[in-house]
N, C-alpha and C positions, 0 to 999 in steps of 0.2 A: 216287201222287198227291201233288203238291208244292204246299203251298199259303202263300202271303204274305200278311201281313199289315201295312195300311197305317194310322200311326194319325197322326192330324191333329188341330189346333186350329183352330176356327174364331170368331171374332167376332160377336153381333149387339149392333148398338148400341140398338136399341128393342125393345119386348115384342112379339113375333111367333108365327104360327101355322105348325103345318107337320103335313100332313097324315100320320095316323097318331098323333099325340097328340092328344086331346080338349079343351086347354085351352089358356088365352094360356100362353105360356113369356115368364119374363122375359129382360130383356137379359143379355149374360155372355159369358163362354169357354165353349164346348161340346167336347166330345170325342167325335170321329167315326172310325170303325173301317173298316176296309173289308176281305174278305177275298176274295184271287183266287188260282184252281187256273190251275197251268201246263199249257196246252194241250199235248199230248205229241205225239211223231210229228214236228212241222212240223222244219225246218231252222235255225228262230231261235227265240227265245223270245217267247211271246205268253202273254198272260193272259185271260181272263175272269173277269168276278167272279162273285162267291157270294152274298156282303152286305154291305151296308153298316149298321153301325147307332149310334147316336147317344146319349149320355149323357145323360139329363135330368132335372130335378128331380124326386123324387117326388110326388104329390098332395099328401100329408099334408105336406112340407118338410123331413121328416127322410130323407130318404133319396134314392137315384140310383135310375132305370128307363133299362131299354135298351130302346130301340126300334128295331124293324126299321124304315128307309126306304128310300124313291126316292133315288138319286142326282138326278135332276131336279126330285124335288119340293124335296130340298136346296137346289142351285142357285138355283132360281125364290124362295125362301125368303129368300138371303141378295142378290138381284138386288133383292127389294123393299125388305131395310132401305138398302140402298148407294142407291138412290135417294129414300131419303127423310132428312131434317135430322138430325141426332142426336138423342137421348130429349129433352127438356125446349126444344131450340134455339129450337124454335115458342111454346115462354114467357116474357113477358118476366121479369125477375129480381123476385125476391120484395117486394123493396121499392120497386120500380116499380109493382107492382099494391098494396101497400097506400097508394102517394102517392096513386093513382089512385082506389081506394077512397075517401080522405079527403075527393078535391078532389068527389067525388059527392054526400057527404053535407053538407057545408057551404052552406049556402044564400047 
């Protein structure tokens, strides 16, 4: 049994969910794993996978969890940040919302 292993970085740019962890994950580089056995017999080389699993913060913050995913629910995961603004894009800048603030409270 010959088995490969694929390992990837991936990007989200805002705090996202992905099914198989219980909490928001924030934005970051993540570390995605994936391992495929070579199908034997055939005349070429093919793979199927085994698993795939994903680096994540711990609960507590001190530490890394692996977790088993879907390649799809990956996908579908990083399909939603890619369509939406980057973290903060949809705020205007801080000292835009304090002028705005001020111009509120002035009578």
């Amino acid at each position: 049994m010959t088995i490969r292993t694929i390992r990837r970085t991936i990007t989200f740019r805002r705090p996202f969910y992905l099914k198989g962890v219980d909490r928001l994950l924030p934005p970051g580089d993540y570390s995605v794993v994936t391992d495929e056995e070579l199908i034997e017999g055939l005349s070429f080389s093919a793979y199927h996978r085994v698993s795939t699993v994903i680096f994540v913060p711990a609960p507590s913050g001190s530490g890394i969890e692996m977790v088993t995913i879907e390649p799809l629910d990956l996908e579908a995961a990083l399909e939603r940040d890619a369509a939406s603004p980057p973290y903060g894009a949809d705020q205007p800048p801080q000292d835009e919302i304090s002028d705005q603030a001020a111009k509120r409270t002035n009578y």
